[in-house]
C-alpha positions as CSV (number, residue, x, y, z in Angstrom):
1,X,153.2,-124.5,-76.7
2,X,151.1,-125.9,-74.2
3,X,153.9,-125.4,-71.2
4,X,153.9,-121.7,-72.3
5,X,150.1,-122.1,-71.8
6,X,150.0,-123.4,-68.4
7,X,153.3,-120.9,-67.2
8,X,150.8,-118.3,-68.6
9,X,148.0,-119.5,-66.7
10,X,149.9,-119.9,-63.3
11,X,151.5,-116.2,-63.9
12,X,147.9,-115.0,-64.5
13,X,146.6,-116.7,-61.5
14,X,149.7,-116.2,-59.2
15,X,149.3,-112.2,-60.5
16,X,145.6,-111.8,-60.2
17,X,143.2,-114.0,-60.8
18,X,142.9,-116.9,-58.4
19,X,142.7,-116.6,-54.8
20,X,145.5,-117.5,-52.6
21,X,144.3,-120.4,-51.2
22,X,143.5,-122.0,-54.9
23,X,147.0,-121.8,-56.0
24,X,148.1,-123.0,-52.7
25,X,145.7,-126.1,-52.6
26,X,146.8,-126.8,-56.2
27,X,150.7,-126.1,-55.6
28,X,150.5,-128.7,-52.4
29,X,148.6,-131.0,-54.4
30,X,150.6,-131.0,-57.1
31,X,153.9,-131.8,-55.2
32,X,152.0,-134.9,-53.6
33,X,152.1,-135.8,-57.2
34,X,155.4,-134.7,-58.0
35,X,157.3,-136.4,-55.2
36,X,155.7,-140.0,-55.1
37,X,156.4,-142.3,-58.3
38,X,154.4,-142.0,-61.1
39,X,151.7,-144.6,-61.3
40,X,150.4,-144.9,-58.2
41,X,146.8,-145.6,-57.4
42,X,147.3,-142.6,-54.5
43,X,148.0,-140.1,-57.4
44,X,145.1,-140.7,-59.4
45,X,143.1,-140.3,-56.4
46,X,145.3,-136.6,-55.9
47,X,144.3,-136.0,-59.6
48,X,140.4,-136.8,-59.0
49,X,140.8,-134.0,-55.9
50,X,142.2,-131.7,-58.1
51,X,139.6,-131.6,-60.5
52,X,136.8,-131.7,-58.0
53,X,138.3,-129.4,-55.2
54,X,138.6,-125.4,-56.1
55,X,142.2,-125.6,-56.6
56,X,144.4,-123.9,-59.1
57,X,145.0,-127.0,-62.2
58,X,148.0,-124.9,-63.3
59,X,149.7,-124.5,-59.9
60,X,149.2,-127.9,-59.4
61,X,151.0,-129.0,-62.6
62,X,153.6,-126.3,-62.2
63,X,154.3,-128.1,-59.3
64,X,154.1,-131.1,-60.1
65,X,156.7,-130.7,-62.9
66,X,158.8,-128.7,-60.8
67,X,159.0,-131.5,-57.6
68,X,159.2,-134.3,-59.9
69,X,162.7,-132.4,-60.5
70,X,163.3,-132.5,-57.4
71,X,162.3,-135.8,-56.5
72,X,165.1,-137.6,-57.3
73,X,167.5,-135.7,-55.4
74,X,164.3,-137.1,-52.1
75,X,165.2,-140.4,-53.1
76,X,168.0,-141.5,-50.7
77,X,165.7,-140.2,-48.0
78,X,162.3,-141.4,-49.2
79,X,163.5,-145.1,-49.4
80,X,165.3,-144.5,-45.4
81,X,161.8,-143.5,-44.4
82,X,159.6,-146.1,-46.1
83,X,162.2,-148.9,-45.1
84,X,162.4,-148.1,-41.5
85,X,158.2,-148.1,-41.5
86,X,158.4,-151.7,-43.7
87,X,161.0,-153.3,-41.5
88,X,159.8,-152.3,-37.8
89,X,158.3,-154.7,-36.3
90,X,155.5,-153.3,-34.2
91,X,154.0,-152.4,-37.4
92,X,154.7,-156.2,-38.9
93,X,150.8,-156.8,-38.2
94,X,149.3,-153.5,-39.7
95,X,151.2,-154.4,-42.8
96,X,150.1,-158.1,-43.1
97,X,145.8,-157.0,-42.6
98,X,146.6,-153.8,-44.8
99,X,148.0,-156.0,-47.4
100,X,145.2,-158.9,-46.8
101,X,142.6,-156.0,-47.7
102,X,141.2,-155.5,-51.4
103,X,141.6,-152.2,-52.3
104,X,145.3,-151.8,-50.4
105,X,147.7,-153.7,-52.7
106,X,146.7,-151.8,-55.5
107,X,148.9,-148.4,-53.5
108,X,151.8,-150.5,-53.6
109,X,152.8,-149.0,-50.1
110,X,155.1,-152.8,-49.6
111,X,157.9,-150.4,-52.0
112,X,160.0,-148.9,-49.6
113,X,160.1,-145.4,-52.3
114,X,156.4,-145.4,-53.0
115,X,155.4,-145.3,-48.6
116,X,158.5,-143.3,-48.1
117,X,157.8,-140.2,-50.3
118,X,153.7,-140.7,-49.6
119,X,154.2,-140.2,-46.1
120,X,157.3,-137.2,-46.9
121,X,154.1,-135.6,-49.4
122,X,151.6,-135.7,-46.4
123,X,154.0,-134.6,-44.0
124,X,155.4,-131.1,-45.9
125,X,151.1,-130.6,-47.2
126,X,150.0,-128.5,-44.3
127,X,153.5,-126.3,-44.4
128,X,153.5,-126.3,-47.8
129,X,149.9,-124.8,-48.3
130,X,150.0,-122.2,-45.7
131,X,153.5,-121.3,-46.9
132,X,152.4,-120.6,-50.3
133,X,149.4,-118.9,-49.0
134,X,151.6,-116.4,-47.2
135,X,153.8,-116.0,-50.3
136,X,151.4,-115.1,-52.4
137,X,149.7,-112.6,-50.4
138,X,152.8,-111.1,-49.8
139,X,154.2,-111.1,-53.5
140,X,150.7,-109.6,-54.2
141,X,151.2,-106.7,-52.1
142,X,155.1,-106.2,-52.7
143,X,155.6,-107.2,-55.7
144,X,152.8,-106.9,-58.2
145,X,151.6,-103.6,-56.2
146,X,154.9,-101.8,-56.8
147,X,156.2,-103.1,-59.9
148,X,152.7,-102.0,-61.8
149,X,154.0,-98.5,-61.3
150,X,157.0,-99.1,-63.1
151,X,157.2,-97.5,-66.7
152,X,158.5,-100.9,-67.9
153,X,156.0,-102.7,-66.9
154,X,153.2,-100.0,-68.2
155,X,155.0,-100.4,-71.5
156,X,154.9,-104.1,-71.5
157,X,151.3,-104.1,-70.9
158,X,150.6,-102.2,-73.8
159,X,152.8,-104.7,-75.9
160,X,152.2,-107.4,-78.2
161,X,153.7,-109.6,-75.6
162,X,151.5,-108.9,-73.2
163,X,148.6,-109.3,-76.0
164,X,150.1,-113.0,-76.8
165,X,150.5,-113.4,-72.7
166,X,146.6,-112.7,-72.5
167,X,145.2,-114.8,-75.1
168,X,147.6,-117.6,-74.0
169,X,146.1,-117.7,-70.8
């Protein structure tokens, strides 16, 4: 029940309610969290911004859900990228004072997966967000704008359905 809540809440908010930018701060956010292991000290600082920032919560679970699904398909590549970053040897030093530091450690970025799919997550933000900002202007004005003409949908709104949609929401 409460997936059907939070779908509800992202239709709402992907339909109407929330600006574009919200959703798209929430849905970029939530990938961050999605693609990069679970457990993390960088995702419960992603979680914190998510609360604080005026972002969408139920795009950012949405996605969340939806690139943890995807993750594991990243994998291959995620370990490639956080190996070739842990085994150059310029970077040798950086590593060693990063992992001297206090705080550091704790982001476990020595795991070849966990800096691999950080840096793929920070890398995909900026398209991501302005991506999804696009999208849902544009579903707004093509989508939504035509298909509230349609009788179907003017007798889905006048539904229970559309009642339980509402209240779930």
């Amino acid at each position: 029940m409460l997936a059907l809540k939070i779908l509800a809440s992202f239709f709402k908010a992907l339909n109407e309610k929330a600006s574009p930018r919200a959703i798209a701060g929430g849905l970029a956010l939530g990938a961050i969290i999605g693609l990069t292991p679970k457990g993390s000290f960088h995702n419960a600082v992603v979680v914190i911004l998510i609360f604080l920032l005026p972002v969408n919560k139920s795009a950012s679970l949405v996605s969340a859900g939806i690139f943890t699904l995807c993750s594991y398909l990243g994998d291959p590549l995620f370990n490639a990228i956080g190996e070739a970053l842990l085994t150059a040897s310029a970077l040798s030093p950086l590593w060693t004072s990063l992992y001297n530091t206090p705080v550091i450690p704790w982001t476990r970025f020595n795991n070849t997966l966990v800096l691999g799919s950080l840096l793929f997550s920070l890398f995909i933000f900026y398209p991501l967000f302005w991506g999804t900002v696009r999208f849902v202007a544009v579903y707004r004005e093509r989508v939504v704008a035509v298909s509230s003409k349609w009788k179907i949908v003017q007798v889905l709104r006048v539904s229970k359905f559309y009642a339980l949609y509402e209240s779930l929401s």
